[in-house]
C-alpha positions in Angstrom: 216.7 66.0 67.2 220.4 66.1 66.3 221.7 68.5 63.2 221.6 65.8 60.2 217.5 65.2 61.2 217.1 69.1 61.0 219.0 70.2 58.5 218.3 67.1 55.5 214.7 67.3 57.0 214.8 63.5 58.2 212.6 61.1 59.8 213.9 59.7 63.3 217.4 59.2 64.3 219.8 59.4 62.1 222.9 57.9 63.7 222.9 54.8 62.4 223.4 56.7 58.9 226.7 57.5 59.8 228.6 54.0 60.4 231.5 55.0 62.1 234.9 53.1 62.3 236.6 53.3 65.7 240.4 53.0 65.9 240.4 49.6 67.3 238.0 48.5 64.8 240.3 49.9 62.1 243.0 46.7 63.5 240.8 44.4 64.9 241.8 41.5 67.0 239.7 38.6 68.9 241.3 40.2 71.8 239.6 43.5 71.0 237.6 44.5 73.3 234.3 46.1 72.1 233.7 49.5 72.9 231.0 50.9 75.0 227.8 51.5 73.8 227.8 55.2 75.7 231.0 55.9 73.7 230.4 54.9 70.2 226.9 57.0 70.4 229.1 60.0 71.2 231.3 59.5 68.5 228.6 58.8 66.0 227.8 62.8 67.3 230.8 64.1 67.1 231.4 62.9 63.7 227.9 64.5 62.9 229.0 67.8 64.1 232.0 67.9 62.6 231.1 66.9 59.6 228.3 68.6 58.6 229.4 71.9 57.4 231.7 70.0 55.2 229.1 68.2 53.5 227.3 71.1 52.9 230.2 73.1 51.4 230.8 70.1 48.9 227.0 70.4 47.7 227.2 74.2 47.4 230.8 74.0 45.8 229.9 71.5 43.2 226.1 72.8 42.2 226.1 73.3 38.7 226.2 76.9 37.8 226.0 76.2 33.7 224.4 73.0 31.8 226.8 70.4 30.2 228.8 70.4 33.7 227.2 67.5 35.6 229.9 64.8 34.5 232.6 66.9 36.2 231.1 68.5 39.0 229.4 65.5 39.9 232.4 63.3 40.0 233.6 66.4 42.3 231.2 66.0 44.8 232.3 62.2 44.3 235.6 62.7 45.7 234.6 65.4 48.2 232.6 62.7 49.9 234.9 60.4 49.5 238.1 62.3 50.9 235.7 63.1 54.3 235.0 59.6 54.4 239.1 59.0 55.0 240.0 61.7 56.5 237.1 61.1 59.5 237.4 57.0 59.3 233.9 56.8 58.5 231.3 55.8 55.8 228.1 57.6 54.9 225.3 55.0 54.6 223.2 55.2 51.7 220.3 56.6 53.0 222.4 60.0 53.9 224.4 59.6 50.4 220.6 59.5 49.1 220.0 62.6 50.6 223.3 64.5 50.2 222.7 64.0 46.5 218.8 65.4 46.6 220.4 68.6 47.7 222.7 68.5 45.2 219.8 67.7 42.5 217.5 70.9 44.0 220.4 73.5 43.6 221.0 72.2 40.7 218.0 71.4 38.8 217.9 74.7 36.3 221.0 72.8 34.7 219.8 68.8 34.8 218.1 67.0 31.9 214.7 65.9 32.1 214.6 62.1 32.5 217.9 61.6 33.2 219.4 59.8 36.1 222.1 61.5 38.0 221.6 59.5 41.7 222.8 56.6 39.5 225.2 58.3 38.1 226.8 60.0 41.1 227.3 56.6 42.2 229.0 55.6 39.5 231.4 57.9 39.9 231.9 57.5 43.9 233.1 53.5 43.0 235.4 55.6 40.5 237.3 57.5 43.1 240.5 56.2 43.3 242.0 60.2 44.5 239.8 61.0 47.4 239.6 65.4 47.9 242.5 67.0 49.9 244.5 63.6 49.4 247.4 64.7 47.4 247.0 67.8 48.9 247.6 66.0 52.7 250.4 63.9 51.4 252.3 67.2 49.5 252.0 68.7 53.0 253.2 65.9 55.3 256.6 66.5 52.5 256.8 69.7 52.3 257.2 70.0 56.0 260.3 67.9 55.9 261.8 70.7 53.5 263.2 74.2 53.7 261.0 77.0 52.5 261.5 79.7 49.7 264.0 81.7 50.6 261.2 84.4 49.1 258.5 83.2 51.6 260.3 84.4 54.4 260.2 88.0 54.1 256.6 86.7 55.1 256.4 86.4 59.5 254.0 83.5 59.7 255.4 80.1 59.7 252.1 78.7 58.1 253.0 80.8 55.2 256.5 79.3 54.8 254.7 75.7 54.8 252.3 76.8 52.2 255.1 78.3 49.7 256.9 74.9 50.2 253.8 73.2 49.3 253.5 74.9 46.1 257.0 73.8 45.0 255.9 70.5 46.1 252.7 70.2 44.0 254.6 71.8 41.0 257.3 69.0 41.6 254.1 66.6 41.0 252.2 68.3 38.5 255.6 67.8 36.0 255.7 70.3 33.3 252.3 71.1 34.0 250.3 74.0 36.4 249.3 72.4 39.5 245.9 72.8 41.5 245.3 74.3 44.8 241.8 74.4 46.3 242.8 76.9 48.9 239.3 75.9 51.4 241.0 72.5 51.3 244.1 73.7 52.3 242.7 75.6 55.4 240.8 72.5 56.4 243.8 70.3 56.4 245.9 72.7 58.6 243.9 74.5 60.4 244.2 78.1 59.1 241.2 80.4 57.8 240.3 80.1 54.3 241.2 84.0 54.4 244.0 83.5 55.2 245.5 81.4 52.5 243.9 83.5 49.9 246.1 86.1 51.0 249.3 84.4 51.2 248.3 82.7 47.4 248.3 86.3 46.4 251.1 87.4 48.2 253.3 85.1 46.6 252.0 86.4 43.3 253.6 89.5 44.2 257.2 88.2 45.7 257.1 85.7 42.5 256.8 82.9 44.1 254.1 81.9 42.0 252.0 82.6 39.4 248.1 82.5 38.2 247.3 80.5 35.6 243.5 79.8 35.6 241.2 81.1 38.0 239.3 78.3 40.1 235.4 78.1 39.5 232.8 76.1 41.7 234.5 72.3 42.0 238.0 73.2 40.8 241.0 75.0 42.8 242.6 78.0 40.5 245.9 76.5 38.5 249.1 77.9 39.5 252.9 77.8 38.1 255.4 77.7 40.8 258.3 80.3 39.2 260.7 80.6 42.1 264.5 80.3 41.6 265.6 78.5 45.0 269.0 77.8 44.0 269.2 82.0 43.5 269.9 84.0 45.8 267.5 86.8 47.2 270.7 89.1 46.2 270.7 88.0 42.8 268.6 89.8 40.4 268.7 86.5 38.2 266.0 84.6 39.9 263.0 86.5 37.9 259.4 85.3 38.1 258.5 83.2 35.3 262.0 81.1 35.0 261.5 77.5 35.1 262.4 76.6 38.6 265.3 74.1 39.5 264.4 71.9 41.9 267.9 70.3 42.3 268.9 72.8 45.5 267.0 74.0 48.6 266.6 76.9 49.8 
């Protein structure tokens, strides 16, 4: 019995839960040729294996921890579900979003009032999704790497680290006058680094003023950041102090 009939405690295969959408599917043609039966059951498993610890960090992540905090988390969870569907090229029927969400309801249920449907509700709020998770995110990185780092981040040796700074002035660029949000887990799943990782680069740029904290993340939300480097200053120049607005006019 593969993982998904283990772990969610279901009856018979689940495969056909998971309707995947194969490249040539994604552009179909008459001329398309369909694929093997062989292969489209082993990608229905690898998507299963994949993405089941991701599911199961969404329903952890966006458990209520407090009451009055269903509305938000839930339309968390929303666009976590949402943003693997996209990323993977695949939808979750609704027999597995069924269950996803009766997880969700059991680690939650200290918070829920009585009578109240949520299943209906969480649905709602998937049709609402118009931002899947880690999509802005994937879009400020696929700029940033186009772009020349802080001059700051590079007293730092890892290149991933120099991505991740450029990111931040990136998001910022977004965000306006405004903090911007980082979910750092999402981060590491999009390229590839540890979740450890990243949290110590975030704080690392804290310290070379590069950034700065502005709200602590909680279960569901990234923390909030200001980005507060100078990039026009140079590293020589005393004048580029943390908490200046940044000019985004020059690179580094």
């Amino acid at each position: 019995m593969n993982r998904l009939a283990t772990d969610w405690t279901a009856v018979g295969n689940t495969l056909g839960e998971i309707e995947v959408i194969p490249p040539q599917l994604r552009t179909w043609t008459e001329e398309t040729e369909e694929p093997e039966e062989t292969d489209e059951t082993d990608e229905r498993e690898d998507v299963e294996g994949v993405v089941w610890g991701e599911i199961e960090q969404a329903v952890d992540e966006c458990r209520l921890y407090e009451p009055r905090t269903s509305n938000k988390l839930l339309f968390q969870l929303a666009r976590r579900v949402r943003g693997i569907e996209k990323r993977c090229h695949y939808r979750l029927a609704p027999i597995l979003l069924s269950r996803i969400f009766d997880k969700w309801e059991a680690l939650s249920h200290n918070f829920l009032r009585p009578g109240n449907d949520y299943f209906v509700e969480f649905c709602e709020k998937l049709a609402l999704v118009r931002q899947p998770y880690g999509d802005t995110l994937a879009s400020a990185i696929e700029s940033a790497c186009n772009e020349n780092p802080p001059v700051r981040a590079l007293v730092i040796r890892d290149p991933g680290a120099h991505l991740l700074a450029a990111v931040c002035r990136e998001l910022q660029v977004r965000a306006g006058n405004e903090p911007f949000y980082l979910i750092s887990r999402a981060y590491a799943k999009l390229t590839g680094r540890a979740h450890s990782t990243i949290a110590s680069w975030l704080k690392a740029f804290r310290a070379l003023g590069i950034i700065k904290l502005v709200e602590q993340g909680r279960p569901g939300y990234g923390s909030r950041y200001r980005y507060v480097c100078r990039d026009d200053v140079s590293e020589h120049d005393h004048a580029g102090a943390p908490g200046e607005v940044p000019n985004h006019s020059r690179n580094a």
